[in-house]
N, C-alpha and C positions, 0 to 999 in steps of 0.2 A: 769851476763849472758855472755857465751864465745861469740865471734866474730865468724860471720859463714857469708864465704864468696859463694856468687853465682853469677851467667847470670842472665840476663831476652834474653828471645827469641828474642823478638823485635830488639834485637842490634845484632842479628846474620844472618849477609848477607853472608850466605855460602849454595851452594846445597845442596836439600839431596840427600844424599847416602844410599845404604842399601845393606850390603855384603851377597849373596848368598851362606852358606855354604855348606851345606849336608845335605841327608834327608837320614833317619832313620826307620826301621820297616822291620816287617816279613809279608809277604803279605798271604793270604792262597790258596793254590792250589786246581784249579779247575778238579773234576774229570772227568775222560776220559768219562765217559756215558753221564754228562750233557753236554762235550764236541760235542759227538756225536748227541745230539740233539737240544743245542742252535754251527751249525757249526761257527756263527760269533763271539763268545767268542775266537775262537783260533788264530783271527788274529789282537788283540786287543794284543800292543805291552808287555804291565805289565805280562802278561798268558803264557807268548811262554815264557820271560827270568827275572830273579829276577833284573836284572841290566840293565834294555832295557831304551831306550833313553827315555829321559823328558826333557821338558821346562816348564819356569816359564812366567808369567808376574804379575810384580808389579801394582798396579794402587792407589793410594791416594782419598781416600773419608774424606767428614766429612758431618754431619748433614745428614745421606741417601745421599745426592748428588756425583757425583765425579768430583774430581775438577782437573784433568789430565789425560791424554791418556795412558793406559796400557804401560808400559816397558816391553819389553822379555829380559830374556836370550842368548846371545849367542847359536848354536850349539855344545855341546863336551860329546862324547861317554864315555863310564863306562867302565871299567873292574870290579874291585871288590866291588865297590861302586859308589851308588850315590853322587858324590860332584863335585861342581861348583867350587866356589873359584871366584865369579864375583862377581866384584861390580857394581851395578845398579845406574847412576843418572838420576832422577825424575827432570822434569822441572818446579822446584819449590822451595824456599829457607825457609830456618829455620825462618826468622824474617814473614814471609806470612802464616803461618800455625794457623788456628785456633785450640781451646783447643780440642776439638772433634775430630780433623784429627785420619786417623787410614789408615793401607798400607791394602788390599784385596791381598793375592798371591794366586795365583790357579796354581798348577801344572799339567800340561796337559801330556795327552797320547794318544797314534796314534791306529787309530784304521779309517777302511776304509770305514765301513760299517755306520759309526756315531752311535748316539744313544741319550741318553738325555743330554740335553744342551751342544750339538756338535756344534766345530765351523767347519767346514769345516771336513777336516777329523780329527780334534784332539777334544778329550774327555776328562772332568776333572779328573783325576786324585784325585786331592782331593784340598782343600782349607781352607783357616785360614786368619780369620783378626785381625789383630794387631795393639793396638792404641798405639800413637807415648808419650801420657802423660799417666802416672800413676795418682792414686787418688789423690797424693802430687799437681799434676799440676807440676812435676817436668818433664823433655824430659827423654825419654828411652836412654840409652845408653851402649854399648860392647855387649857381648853377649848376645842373647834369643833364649829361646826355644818356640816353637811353634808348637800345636796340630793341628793336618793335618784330617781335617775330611773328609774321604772318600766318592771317588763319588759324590764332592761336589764341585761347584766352590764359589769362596769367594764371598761376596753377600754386603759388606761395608756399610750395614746398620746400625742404631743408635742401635737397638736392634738384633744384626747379629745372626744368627743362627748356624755360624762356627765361633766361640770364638779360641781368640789363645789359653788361660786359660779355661781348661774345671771346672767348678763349681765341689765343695766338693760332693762325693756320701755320703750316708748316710742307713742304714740299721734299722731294728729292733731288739733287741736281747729280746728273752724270752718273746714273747708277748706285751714287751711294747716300748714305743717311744723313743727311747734313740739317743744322737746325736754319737754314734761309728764311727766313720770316716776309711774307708773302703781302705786302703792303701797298696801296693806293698814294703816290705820291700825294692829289689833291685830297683824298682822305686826312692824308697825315699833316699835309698844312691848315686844313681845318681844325685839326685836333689838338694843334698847338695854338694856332691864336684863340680857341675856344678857353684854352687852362690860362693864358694869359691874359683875356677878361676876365674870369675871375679873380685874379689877382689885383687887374684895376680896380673892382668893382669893392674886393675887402680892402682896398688902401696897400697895399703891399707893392708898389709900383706908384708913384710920385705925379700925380694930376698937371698934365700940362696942357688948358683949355683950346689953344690955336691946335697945337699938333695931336689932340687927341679929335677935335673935331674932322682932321685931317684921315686920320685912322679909321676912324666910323665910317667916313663918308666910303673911301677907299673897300671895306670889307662888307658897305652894305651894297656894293658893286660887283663884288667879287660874289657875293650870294645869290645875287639877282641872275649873274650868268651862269652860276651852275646850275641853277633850278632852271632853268631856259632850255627848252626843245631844242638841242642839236643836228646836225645831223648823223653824228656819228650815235646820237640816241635813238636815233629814227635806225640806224643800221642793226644796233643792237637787239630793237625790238621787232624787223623784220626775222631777222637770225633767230629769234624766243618763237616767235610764230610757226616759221620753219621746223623748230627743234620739239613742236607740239607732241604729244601720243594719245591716240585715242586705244580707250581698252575694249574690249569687245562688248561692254555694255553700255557705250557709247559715251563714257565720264571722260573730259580732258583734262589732262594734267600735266599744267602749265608749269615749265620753268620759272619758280618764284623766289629761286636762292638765290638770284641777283636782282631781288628786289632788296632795295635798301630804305627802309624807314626808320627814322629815326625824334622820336621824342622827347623834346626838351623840356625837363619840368624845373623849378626853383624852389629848394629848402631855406626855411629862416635863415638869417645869417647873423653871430655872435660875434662880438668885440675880442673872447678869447675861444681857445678848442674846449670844446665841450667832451671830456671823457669816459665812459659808461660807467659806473659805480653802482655797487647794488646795496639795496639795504641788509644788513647782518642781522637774523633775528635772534632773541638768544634759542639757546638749544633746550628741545620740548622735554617737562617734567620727566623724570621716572615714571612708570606705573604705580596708581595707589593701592597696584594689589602687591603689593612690595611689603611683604612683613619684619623684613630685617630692620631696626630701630637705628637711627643714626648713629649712636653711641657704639655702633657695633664694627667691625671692619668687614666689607663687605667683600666675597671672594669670587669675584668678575671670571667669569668663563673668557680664554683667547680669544678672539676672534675667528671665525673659521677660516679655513685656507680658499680659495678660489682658482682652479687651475681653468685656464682656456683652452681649450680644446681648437680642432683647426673649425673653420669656419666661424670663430665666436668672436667680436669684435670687444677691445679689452680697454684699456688707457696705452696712449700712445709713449712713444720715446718722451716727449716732453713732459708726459705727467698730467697730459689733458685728455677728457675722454675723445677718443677715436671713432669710438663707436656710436652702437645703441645701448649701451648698458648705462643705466642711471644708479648713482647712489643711494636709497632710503633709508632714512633714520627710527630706525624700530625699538622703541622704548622697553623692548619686552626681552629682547636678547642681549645675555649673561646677565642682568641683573632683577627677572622676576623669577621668585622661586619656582621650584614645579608644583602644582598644585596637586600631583601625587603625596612628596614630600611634606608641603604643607598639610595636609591631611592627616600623613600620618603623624606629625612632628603632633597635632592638636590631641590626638587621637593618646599617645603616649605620653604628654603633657597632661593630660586632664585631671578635672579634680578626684576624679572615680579611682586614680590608680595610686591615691595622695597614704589612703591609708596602709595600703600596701608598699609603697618605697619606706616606709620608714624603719623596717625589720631587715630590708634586705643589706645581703654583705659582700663584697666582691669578694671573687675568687682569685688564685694566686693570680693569674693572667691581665684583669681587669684590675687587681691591685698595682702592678708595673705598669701596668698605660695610666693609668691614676697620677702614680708619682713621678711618670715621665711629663705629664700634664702640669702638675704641678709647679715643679720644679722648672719648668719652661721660664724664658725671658719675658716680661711685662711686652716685649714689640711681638710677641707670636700671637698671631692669626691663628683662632679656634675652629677647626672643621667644622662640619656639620655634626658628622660622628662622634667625635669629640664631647661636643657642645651635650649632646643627646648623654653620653656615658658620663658625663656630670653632675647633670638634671637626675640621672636614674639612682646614682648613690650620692646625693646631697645630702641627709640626713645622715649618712655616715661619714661625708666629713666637714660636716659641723664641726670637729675632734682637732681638724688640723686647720691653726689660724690661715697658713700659707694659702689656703685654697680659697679664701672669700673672695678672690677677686679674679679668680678663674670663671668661680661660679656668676658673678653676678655679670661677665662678660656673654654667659650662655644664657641668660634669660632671656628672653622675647618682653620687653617691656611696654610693648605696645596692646597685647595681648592683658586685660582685666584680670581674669581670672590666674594666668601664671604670676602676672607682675604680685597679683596678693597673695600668693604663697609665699614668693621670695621674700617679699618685705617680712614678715612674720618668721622667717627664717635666720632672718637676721639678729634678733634679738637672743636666739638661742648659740650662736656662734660663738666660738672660742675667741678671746681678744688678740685682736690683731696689732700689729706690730707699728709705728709711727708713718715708715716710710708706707707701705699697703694705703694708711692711710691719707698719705699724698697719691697715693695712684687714683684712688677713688676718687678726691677732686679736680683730678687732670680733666682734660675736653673728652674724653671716652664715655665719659658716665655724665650723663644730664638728670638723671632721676633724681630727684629730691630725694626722697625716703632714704637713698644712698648716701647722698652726699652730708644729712643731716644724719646719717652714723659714722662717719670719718670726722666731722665736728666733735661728736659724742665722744669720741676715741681721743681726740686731741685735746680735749678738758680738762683729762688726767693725767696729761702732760705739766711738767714744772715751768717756768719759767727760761731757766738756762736750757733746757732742751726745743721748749719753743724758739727761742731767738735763732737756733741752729737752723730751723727748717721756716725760719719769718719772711724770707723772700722769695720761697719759692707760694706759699700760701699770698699773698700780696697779687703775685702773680694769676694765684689759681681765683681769684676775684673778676676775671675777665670769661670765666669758664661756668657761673652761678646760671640757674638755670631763668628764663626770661619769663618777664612779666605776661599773663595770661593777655591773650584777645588785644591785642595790637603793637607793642613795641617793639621793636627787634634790639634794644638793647636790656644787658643784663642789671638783675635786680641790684642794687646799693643796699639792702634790705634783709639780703638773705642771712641764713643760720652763719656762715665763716665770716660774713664781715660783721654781724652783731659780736660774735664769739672774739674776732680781734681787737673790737673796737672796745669790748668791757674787758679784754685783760690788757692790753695799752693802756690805759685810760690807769690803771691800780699799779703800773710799774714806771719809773720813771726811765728806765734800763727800756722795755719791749716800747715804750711810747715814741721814745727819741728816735729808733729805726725806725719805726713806723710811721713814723710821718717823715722824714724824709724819702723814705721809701718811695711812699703816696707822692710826696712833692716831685721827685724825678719822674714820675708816671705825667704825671700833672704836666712837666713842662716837655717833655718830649712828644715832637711834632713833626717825627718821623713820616715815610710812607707807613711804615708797620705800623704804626701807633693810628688805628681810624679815632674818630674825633669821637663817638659814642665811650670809648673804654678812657678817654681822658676826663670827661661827663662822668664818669663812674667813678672814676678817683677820685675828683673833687667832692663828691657826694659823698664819699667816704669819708676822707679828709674834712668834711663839714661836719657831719656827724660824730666823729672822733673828736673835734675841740666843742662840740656841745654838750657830749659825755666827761671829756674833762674838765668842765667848767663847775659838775657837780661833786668831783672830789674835793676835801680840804686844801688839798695842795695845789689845785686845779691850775691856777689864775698865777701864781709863782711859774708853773711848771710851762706857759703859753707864753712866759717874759722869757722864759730860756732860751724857748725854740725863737723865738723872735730874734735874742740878737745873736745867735748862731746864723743865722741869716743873715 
């Protein structure tokens, strides 16, 4: 596949501009009778002279909205044509423009008496909206032509009614449906040497200075005689006079659909295509009224179903919207509690009902959801309900070690008041089992008070049973809860890595894993491995030959590990 170099928009902090060049078209002349009877037709500047003054202003829409303040033109009088030569800058840059932006020009004309959609004394002229991306989602750029719908001012809607690009006409031949495409020979020779200046003009056709002066001269010939009064234009616009209607309140309505004007405007022009790209924001917080504590697994409501109905415009075959339906991103649904629930959960939590759970006893019923509770796998997801019939007979089982990490999975740790009952509850617990106490310094549980009782519990562990479970604790050093009010990385500091670092430090057996342990943390420079948790090992690993530096053996024991290395 060749290399194909391009932009994205996004990286282009430059104005837009947009060069006003010249406008194009035979206008048709209005006869002296319906002169005489609409007299305000004659002082409506287009009617008195083929070349009479006009302005423009630009304005930038996307999505129907606009998203800046019309631009005008300068004032500068005509002689033999209409041409500007102005470039317009819009108070707005290439990297800010959504895919949808498109310019509204409306060309106005002076007229004293107003009329429909008059601003003061100036009347539209005509109008053409032009979007800034083609269907590539590539940006427009050099020359364009642009169909001037008369009588019109530009309307910069999603579905505009003055297209810059007028849609393919289409006919019937002989009765039947045939797609004959209904085209202007000299139209269509225009329309190709127009896209093949372009081409000169980005380099993409080979400059040859004799026979391009040749070409110019040639086509500014050929332009000169079509704008040229014929006679067969003079025939056309007896025929439009002829074909006139007056309505019975004396308004003429003049055949204007074979008025053809056409406006040439000029876009910057880049070295490569410039293609639309948006900025990614990240995705907006949760709600802070979110009580569920991160340690927790949170149990996210599906998403609802959406059926369309007829008339409702949905996403298309391709997966893009079709319609009018927009996505919004609502921080509130499936993951903020209901604040019924919340209410109550506080309500039946509270310290008020503290001294009354401690008598109470389940019944046979509540005793089998207990030990069906229990007895669950470390990966299950606690209900609500669940969580609630825990909290309510927790002082009854205090009794059964199995259950301390059910319960401590059901507390609200965020919550003051429950979190200090549980801590306090803890010290009353039956001693829990080795492994329980690796669940508690897994990533599930960041509460200190917890994790400095799974320490507690592992103190009283031997040697040889420690070394059993040394690498997954090594591991659970990446999971120690973080330093208050700024770092996002975890403490070196905490209760498991003091606890490993002073019984390594007294064994030469738990020291020797443990620091190669640490050393492979240390040099693995995986994607998994962020650079913060290699920071932690080292710190640990520093720490640990500073603690053994103070045993008798210390300094024997740092020669070993050296030439094991």
């Amino acid at each position: 596949m060749d290399p194909f170099s391009f932009a994205s928009s996004e990286a282009l902090e430059l104005p837009l501009n947009v060069k006003i060049v010249r406008l194009e078209g035979e206008q048709t002349q209005i006869p002296f009778s319906t002169l005489i009877k609409r007299p305000d037709l004659r002082h409506i500047g287009s009617n008195i002279s083929p070349h009479s003054d006009l302005y423009l202003t630009v304005q930038l829409w996307a999505d129907s909205k606009p998203l800046t303040v019309p631009v005008r033109t300068p004032y500068k009088p005509f002689k033999n044509e209409r041409k500007w030569g102005n470039w317009l800058t819009l108070p707005v840059t290439f990297n800010t423009l959504p895919l949808t932006a498109q310019l509204a020009i409306t060309v106005w004309d002076v007229s004293p008496a107003g009329g429909d959609g008059a601003q003061g004394h100036s009347i539209p002229f005509g109008g053409t909206t032009f979007p800034l991306f083609d269907k590539e989602n590539t940006l427009q750029k050099g020359r364009q032509l642009c169909h001037l719908h008369r009588r019109k001012a530009a309307d910069g809607l999603a579905g505009s009614s003055t297209p810059a690009t007028l849609p393919t006409r289409r006919s019937e031949k002989n009765g039947k449906s045939e797609n004959e495409l209904v085209v202007d020979k000299e139209q269509e020779e225009a329309e190709r040497l127009e896209k093949l200046l372009k081409k000169h003009e980005m380099g993409e056709i080979p400059r040859v200075d004799w026979l391009d002066q040749l070409v110019f001269r040639n086509i500014e010939k050929q332009n000169i005689l079509s704008s040229s009064p014929s006679a067969k234009s003079l025939q056309n616009r007896r025929s439009k006079m002829e074909g006139e209607i007056t309505t019975l309140d004396g308004e003429v309505e003049a055949d204007i659909e074979n008025e053809v004007f056409t406006l040439h405007i000029e876009l910057p022009r880049f070295d490569f295509p410039v293609v639309f790209s948006d900025h990614e924001y990240p995705p907006p917080p949760i709600s802070s009224m979110q009580h569920l504590s991160s340690s927790q697994n949170n149990i996210l409501k599906p998403p609802p179903a959406v059926y369309f109905g007829p008339g409702v415009d949905g996403e298309a075959d391709d997966g893009s919207f079709g319609g009018r339906l927009v996505r919004i991103y609502d921080p509130e649904v499936g993951s903020r509690d209901n604040p019924a629930e919340t209410k109550h959960r506080r309500l039946v939590r509270g310290h008020r009902t503290g001294a009354m759970d401690r008598d109470l006893r389940p019944n046979a019923r509540f005793r089998d959801e207990l030990n069906q509770i229990v007895g669950s796998p470390p990966t299950h997801a606690l209900s609500p309900d669940e969580k609630d019939l825990i909290w309510k007979f927790r002082h009854h089982l205090t009794k059964d070690k199995r259950a301390l990490t059910k319960f401590v999975k059901s507390v609200n740790w965020q919550d003051n008041s429950e979190a200090r009952q549980a801590v306090q509850l803890l010290s009353k617990w039956t001693e829990i089992d080795v492994d329980d106490a690796l669940e508690l310094l897994g990533p599930s549980f960041d509460n200190s008070d917890v994790r400095a009782y799974a320490v507690d519990r592992l103190r009283k562990s031997d040697d040889d049973e420690l070394l059993l479970y040394l690498l997954q604790l090594v591991q659970a050093l990446k999971f120690e809860h973080k330093t208050p009010n700024s770092t996002d990385e975890p403490k070196a500091d905490s209760s498991l890595a003091q606890f490993l670092i002073a019984r390594a430090a007294k064994s030469f057996m738990l020291g020797n894993y443990f620091h190669w342990y640490l050393m492979v943390e240390c040099d693995d420079k995986s994607a998994g491995q962020p650079p913060q948790y290699r920071k932690l090992f080292a710190k640990v690993e520093y720490d640990f030959m500073i603690e053994l530096e103070k045993t008798p053996t210390g300094k024997e024991t740092r020669k070993t590990l050296l030439r094991q290395a």
